[in-house]
BAFI-3210 file (N, C-alpha, C; in Angstrom, 3 decimals, decimal comma, padded with zeros to 6 digits):
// residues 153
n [1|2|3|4|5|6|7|8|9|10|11|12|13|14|15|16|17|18|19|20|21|22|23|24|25|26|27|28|29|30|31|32|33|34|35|36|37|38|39|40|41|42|43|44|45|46|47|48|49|50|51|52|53|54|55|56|57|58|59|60|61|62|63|64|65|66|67|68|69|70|71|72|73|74|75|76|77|78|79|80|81|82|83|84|85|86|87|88|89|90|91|92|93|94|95|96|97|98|99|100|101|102|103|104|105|106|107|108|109|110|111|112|113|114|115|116|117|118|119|120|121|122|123|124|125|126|127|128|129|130|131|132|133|134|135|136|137|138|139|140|141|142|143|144|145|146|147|148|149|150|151|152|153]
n.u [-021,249|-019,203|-017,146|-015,661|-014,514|-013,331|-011,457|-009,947|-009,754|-007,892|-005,701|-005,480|-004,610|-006,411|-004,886|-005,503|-008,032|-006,881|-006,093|-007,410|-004,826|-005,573|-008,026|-009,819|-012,723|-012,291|-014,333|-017,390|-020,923|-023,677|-026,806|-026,677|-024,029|-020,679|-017,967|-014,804|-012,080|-008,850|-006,534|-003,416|-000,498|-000,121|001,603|001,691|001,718|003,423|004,862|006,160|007,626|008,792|008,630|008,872|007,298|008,763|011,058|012,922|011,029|010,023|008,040|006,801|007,312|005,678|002,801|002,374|002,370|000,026|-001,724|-001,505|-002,682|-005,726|-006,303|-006,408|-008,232|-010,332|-009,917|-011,069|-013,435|-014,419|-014,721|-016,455|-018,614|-019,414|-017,552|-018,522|-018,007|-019,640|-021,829|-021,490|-021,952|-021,372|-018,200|-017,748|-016,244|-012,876|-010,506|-007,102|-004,094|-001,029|002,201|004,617|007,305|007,779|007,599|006,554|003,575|002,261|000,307|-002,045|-001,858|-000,589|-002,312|-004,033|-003,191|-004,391|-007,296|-007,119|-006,866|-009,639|-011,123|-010,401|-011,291|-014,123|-014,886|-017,536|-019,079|-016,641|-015,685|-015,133|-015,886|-013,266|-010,432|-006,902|-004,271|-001,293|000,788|003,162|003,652|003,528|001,338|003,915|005,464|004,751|004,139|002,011|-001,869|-004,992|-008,648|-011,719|-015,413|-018,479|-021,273|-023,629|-025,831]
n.v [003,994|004,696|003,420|003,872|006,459|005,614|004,165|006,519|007,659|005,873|005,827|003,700|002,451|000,289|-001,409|-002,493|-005,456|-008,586|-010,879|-014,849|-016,555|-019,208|-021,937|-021,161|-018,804|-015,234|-014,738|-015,749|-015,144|-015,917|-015,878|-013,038|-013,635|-013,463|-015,167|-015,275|-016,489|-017,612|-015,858|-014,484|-012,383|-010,277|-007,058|-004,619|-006,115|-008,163|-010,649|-009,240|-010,617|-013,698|-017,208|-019,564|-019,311|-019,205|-019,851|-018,906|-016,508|-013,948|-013,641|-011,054|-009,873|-011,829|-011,147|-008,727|-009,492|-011,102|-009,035|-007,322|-009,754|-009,757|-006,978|-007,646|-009,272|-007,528|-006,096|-007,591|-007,765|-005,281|-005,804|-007,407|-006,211|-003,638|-001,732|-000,687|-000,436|-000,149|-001,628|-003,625|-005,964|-007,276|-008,640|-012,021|-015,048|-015,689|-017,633|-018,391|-019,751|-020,564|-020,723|-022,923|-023,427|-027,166|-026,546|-024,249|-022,492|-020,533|-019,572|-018,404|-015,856|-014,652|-014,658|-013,041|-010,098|-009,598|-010,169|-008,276|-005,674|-006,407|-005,162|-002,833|-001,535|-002,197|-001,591|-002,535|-004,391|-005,905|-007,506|-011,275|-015,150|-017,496|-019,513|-020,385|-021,948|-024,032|-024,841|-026,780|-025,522|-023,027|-021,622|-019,925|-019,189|-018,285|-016,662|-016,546|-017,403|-016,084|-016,624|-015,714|-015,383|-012,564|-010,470|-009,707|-006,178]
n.w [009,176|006,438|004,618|002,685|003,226|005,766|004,869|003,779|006,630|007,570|005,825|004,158|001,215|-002,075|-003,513|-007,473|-007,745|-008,331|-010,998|-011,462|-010,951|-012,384|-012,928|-012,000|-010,094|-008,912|-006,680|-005,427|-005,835|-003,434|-002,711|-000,678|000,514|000,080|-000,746|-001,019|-003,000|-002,042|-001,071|-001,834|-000,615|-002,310|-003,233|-005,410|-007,340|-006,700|-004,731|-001,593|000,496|000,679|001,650|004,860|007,606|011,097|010,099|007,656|007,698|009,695|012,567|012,663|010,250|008,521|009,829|008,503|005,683|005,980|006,536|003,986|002,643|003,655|002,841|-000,284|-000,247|000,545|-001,870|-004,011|-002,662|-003,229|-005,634|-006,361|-005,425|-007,108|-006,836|-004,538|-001,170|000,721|000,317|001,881|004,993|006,706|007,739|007,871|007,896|008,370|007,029|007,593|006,121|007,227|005,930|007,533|009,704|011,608|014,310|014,894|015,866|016,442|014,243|014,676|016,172|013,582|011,628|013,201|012,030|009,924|010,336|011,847|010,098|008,829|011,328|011,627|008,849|008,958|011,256|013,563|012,598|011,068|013,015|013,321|012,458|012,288|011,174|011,440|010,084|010,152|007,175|005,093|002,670|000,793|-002,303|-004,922|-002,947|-001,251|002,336|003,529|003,363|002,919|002,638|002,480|003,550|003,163|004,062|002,739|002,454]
ca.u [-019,911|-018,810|-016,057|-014,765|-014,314|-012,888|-010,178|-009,282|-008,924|-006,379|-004,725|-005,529|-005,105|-006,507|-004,392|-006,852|-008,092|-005,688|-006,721|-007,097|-003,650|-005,849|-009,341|-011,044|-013,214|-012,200|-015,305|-018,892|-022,132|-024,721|-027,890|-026,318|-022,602|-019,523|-017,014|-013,750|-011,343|-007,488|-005,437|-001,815|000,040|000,563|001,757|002,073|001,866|004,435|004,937|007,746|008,287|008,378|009,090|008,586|007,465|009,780|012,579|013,104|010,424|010,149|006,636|006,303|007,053|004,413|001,579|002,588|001,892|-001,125|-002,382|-001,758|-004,074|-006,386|-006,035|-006,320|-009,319|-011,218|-010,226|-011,771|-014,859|-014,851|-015,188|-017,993|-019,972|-019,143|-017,202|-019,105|-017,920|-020,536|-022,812|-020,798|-023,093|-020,294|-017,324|-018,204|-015,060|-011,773|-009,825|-005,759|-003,414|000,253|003,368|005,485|008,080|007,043|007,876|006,114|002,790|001,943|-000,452|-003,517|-001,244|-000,139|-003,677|-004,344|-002,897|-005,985|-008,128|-006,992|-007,624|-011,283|-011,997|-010,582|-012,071|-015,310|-015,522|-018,121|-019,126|-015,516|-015,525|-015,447|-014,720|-012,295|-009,461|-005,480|-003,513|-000,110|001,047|004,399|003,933|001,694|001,600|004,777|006,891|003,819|004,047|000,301|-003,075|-006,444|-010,084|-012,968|-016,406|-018,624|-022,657|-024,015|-026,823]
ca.v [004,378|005,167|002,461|004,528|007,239|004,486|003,781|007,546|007,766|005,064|006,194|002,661|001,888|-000,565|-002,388|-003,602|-006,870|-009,640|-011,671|-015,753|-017,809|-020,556|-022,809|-020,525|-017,714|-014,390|-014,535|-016,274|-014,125|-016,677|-014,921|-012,370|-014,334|-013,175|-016,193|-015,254|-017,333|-017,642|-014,430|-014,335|-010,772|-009,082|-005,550|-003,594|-007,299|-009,159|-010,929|-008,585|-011,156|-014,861|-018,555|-020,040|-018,652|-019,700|-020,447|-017,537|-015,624|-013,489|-013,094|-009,628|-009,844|-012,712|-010,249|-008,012|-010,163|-011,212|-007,856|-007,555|-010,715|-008,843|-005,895|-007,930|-009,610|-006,221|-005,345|-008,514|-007,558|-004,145|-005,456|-008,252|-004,960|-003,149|-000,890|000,405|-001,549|000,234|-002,856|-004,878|-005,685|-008,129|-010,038|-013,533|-015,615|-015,905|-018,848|-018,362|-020,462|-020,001|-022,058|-022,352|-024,842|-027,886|-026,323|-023,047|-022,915|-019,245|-019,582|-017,582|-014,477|-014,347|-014,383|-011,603|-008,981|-009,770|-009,508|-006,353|-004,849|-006,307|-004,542|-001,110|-001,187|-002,852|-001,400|-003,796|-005,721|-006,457|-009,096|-012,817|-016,288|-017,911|-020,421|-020,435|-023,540|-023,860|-025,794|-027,185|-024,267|-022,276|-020,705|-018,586|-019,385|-017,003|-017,084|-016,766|-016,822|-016,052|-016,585|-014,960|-014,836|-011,780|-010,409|-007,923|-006,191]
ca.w [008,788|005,171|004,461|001,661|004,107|006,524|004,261|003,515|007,563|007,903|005,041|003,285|-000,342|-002,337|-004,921|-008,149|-007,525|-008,664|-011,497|-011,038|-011,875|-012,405|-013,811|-010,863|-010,084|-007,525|-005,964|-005,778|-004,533|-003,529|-001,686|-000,042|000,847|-001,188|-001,086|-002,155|-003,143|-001,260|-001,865|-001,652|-000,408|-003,517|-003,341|-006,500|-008,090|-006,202|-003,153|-000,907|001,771|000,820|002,703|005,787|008,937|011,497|008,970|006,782|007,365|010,703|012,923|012,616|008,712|008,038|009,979|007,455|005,103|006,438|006,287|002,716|001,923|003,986|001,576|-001,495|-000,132|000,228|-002,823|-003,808|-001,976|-003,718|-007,161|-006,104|-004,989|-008,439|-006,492|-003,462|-000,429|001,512|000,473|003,076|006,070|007,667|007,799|008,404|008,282|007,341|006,754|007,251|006,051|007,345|005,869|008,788|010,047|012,009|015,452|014,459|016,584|016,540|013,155|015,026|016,130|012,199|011,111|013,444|010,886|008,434|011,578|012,600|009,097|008,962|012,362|011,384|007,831|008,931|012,639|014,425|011,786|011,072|013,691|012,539|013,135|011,504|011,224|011,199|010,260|009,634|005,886|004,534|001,604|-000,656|-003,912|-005,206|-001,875|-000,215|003,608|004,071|002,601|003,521|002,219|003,494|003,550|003,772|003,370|001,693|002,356]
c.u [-019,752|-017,406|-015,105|-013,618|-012,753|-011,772|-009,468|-008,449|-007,699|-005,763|-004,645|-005,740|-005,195|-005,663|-005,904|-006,376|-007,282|-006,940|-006,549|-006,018|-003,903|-007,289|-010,255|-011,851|-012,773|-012,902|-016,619|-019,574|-023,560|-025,373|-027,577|-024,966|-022,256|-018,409|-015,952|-012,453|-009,661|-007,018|-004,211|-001,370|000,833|000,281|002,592|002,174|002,684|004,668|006,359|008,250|007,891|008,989|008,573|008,679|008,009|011,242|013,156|012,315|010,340|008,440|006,131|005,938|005,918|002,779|001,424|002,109|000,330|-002,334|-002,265|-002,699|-005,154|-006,976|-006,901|-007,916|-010,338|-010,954|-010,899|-013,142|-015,353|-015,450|-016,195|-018,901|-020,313|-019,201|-017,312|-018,910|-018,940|-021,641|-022,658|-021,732|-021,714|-019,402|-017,620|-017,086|-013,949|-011,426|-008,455|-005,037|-001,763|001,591|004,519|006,266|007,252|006,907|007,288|004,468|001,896|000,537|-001,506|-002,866|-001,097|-001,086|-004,353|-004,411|-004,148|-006,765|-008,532|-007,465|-008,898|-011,765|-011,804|-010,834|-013,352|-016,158|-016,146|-018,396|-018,204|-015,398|-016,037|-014,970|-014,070|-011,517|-008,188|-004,718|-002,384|000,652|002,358|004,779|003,167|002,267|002,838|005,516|005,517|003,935|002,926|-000,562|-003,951|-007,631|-010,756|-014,680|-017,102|-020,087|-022,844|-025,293|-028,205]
c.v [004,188|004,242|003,154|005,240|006,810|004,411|004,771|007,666|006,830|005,086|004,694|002,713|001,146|-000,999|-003,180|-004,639|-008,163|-010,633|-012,978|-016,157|-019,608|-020,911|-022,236|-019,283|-016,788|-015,128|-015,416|-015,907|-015,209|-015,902|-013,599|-012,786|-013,867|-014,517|-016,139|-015,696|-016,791|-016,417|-013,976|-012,725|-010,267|-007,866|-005,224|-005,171|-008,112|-009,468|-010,380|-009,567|-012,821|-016,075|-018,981|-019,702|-019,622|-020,442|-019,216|-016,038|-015,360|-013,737|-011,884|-009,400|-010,882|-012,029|-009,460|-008,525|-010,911|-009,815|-007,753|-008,744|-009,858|-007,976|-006,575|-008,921|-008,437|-005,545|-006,089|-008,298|-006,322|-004,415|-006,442|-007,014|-004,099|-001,792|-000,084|-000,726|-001,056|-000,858|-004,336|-004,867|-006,361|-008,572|-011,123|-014,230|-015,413|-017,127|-018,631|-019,659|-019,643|-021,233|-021,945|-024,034|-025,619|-027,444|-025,118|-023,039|-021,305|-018,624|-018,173|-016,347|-013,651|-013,439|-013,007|-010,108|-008,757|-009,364|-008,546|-005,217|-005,085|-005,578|-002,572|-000,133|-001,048|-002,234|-003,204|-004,809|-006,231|-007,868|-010,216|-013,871|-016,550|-019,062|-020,005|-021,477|-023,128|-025,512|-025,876|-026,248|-024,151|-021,817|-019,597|-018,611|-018,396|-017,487|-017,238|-016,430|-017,180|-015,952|-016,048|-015,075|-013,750|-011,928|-009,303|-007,848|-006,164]
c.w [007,283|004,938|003,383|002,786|005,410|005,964|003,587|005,359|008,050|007,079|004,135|001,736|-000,638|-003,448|-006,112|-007,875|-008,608|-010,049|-011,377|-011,557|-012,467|-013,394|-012,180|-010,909|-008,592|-006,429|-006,402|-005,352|-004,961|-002,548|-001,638|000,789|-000,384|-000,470|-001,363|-001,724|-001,970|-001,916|-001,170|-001,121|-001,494|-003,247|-004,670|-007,552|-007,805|-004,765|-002,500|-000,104|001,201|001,852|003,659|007,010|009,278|011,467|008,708|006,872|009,438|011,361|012,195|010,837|007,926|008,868|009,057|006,415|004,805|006,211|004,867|002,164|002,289|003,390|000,364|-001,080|-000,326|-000,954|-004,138|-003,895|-003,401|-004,962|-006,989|-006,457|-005,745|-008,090|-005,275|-002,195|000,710|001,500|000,877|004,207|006,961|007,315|008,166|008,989|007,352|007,554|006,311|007,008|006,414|007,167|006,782|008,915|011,146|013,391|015,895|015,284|016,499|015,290|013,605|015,081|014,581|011,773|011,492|012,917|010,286|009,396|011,781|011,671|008,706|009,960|011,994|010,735|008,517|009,925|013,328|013,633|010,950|011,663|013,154|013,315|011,965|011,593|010,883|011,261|009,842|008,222|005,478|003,816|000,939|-001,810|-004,027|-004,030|-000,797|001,338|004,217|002,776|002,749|002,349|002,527|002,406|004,042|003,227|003,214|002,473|001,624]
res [x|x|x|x|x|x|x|x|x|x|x|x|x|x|x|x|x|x|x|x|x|x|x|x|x|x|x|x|x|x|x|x|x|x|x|x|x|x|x|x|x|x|x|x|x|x|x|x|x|x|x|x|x|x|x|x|x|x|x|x|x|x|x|x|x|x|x|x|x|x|x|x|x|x|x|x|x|x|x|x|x|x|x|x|x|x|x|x|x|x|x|x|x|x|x|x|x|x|x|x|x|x|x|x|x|x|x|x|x|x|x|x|x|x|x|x|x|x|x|x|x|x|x|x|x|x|x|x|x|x|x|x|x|x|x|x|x|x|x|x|x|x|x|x|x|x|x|x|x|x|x|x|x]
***
């Protein structure tokens, strides 16, 4: 499958990759592993939906959200690959974080968003493991944000 291609049929665009707000790097490519760092849901450069799931912030609108890290991870990926995400072999893992109130329990469903856009970029080698925790609060009021590892071939 043609991942470009892939992301003309679902009508996906990429946002350029975000630069760090910090003393970090995007990404790290050791071997054949890409590494890349936590990435907030910026669209068009700003987070649309911020706060606390199960406070302020809805389910449905923190998947959303979720999917945008998602996004901003592959676009992430794209510039590791210097441009050609066709030299993706897998998703490995992700790693969600979701800031949610204390009563809030649902973290994995959230995460699912990101999920869902590794399997329908990626196809089969979309699938991963992963993690979803739920945190007091993140960066910029963000309601989620995911990491990921992936391999090249």
């Amino acid at each position: 499958m043609d991942i470009e291609e892939n992301l003309k049929k679902h009508q996906i665009e990429l946002d350029d990759a975000s630069s760090p707000a910090g003393n970090y790097v995007p990404y790290i490519i050791t071997n054949k592993l890409v590494f890349i760092s936590g990435q907030l849901p910026f669209k068009q450069g700003k987070i649309p939906i911020t706060g606390i799931v199960g406070e302020t912030v809805s389910s449905d609108d923190a998947i959303e959200m979720a999917k945008l890290c998602a996004l901003a991870l592959i676009s992430q990926l794209k510039s590791a690959c210097n441009g050609d995400l066709n030299k993706v072999s897998r998703v490995i893992k992700l790693g969600g974080f979701v800031a949610s109130s204390s009563s809030f329990t649902s973290q994995p469903t959230i995460i699912n968003g990101a999920s869902d856009i590794m399997v329908k970029v990626f196809g089969e080698q979309g699938k991963h493991s992963r993690f979803a925790v739920g945190v007091s609060s993140l960066p910029l009021n963000a309601p989620v944000e995911i990491e990921g590892i992936f391999e090249l071939k």
